[in-house]
N, C-alpha and C positions, 0 to 999 in steps of 0.2 A: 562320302559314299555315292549322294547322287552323280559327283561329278564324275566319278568313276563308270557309271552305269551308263552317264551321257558322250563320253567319250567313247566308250564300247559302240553305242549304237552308230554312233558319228563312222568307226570302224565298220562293222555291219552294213552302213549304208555305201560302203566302198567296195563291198562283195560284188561276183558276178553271182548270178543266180545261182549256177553249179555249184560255185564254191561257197555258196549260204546253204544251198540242200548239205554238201559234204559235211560242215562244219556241225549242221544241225544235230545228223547222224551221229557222229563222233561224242556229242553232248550227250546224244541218248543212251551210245551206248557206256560210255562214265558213269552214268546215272545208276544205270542197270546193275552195273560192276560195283558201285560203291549200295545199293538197295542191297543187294547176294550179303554183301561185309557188314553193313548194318543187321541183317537177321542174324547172321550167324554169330554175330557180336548181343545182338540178344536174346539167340539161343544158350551163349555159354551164362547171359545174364540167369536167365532163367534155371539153369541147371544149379546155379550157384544160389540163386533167393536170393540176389544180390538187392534187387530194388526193396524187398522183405526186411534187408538187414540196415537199407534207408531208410526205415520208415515209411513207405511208400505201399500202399495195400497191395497194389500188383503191379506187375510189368506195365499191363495198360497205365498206368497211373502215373507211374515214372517216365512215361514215353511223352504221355502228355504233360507233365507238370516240367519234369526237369531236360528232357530232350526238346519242349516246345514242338511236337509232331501236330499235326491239326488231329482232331477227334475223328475222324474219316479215312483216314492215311495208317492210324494205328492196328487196327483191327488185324487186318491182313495182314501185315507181319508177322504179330503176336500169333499168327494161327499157324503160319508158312515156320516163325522161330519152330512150332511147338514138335515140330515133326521133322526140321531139318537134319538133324544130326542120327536121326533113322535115314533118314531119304538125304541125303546132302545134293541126289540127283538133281533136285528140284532151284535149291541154289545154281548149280552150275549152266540146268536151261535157260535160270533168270540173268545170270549175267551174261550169256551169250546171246542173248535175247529171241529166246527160240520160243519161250514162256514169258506172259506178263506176269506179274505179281498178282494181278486178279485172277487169272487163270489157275498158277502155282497156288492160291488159296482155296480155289472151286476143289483138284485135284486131291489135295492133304488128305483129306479125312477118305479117299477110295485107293490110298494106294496101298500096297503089300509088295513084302521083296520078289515075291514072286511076278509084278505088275506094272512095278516100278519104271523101268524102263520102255513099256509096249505103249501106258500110258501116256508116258509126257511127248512118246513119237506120236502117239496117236493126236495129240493135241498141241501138236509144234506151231507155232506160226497161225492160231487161229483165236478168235477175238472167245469173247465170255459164251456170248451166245453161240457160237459155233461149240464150242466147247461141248457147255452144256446138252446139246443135239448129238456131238457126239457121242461123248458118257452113255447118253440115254442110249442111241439106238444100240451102240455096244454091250451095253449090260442089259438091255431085256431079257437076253436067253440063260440071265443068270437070275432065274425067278427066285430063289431060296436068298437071295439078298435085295431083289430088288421087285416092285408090283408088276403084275402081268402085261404081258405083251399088250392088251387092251387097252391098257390102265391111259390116262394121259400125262406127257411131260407133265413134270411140278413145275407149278409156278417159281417165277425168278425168286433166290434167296437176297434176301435184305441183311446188311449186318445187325445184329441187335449189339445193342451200346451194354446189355448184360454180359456181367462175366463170371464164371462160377470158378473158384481156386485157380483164377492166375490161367483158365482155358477159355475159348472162343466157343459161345453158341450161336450156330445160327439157328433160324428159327422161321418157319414162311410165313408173309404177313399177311 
């Protein structure tokens, strides 16, 4: 395998710039396309208690144990699985790369069919932090679900490594 890796690079190193940016792009956006198929592969896990009927306490559990995901990488999925197959929108801005995965995770827990789409426009093409800025200044005038126009942004959410029945809490630290 390394000689595999070493070759590649030997390849790599024969790129013009342009064709190393192109090439890079093209990876990402593979990436992306197969992350969309992975959730939605363990969204149907979940529907099914497939990793339950493993042995396996929970989705997180199975992702980390028999998928080999790193414990940082799972989280977000498991949040993005849990609500896909309501919003499948959110898959398809992730593999078009219009949404990152972190983003499609900030998102989850605020969308509604009726929101769905104004949302992930509203938050196409922008990093966490933007994100989040936007959310905020968008839903202030929606006081009955969210603190007063005074109130300040909430601090950044951290994942918490907790998980209660197979769902994702976050929690601010």
């Amino acid at each position: 395998m390394v000689e595999k890796f070493m070759h590649y690079f030997t390849k790599l190193e024969k790129l013009s710039s342009d064709a190393l940016l192109r090439s890079a792009e093209k990876m990402v956006a593979s990436e992306n396309t197969s992350i969309a198929k992975l959730i939605a592969h363990l969204a149907e896990m979940s529907s099914r208690k497939t990793a339950l009927k493993l042995g396996y306490s929970s989705l997180y559990q199975y992702c980390i144990e028999c998928l080999n995901l790193s414990e940082g990488a799972v989280p977000a999925r498991v949040h993005v699985a849990n609500v896909s197959r309501r919003f499948p929108q959110l898959l398809v801005a992730l593999a078009e790369r219009r949404i990152s995965l972190t983003v499609a995770a900030l998102l989850a827990p605020h969308l509604t069919q009726d929101n769905v789409q104004q949302v992930i426009s509203d938050c196409a093409e922008k990093t966490r932090k933007k994100t989040r800025s936007t959310w905020w200044s968008s839903s202030r005038s929606r006081s009955s679900t969210r603190p007063s126009a005074s109130a300040q942004p909430p601090r950044p959410r951290r994942w918490s490594r907790r998980l209660e029945t197979r769902r994702l809490r976050l929690r601010l630290p």
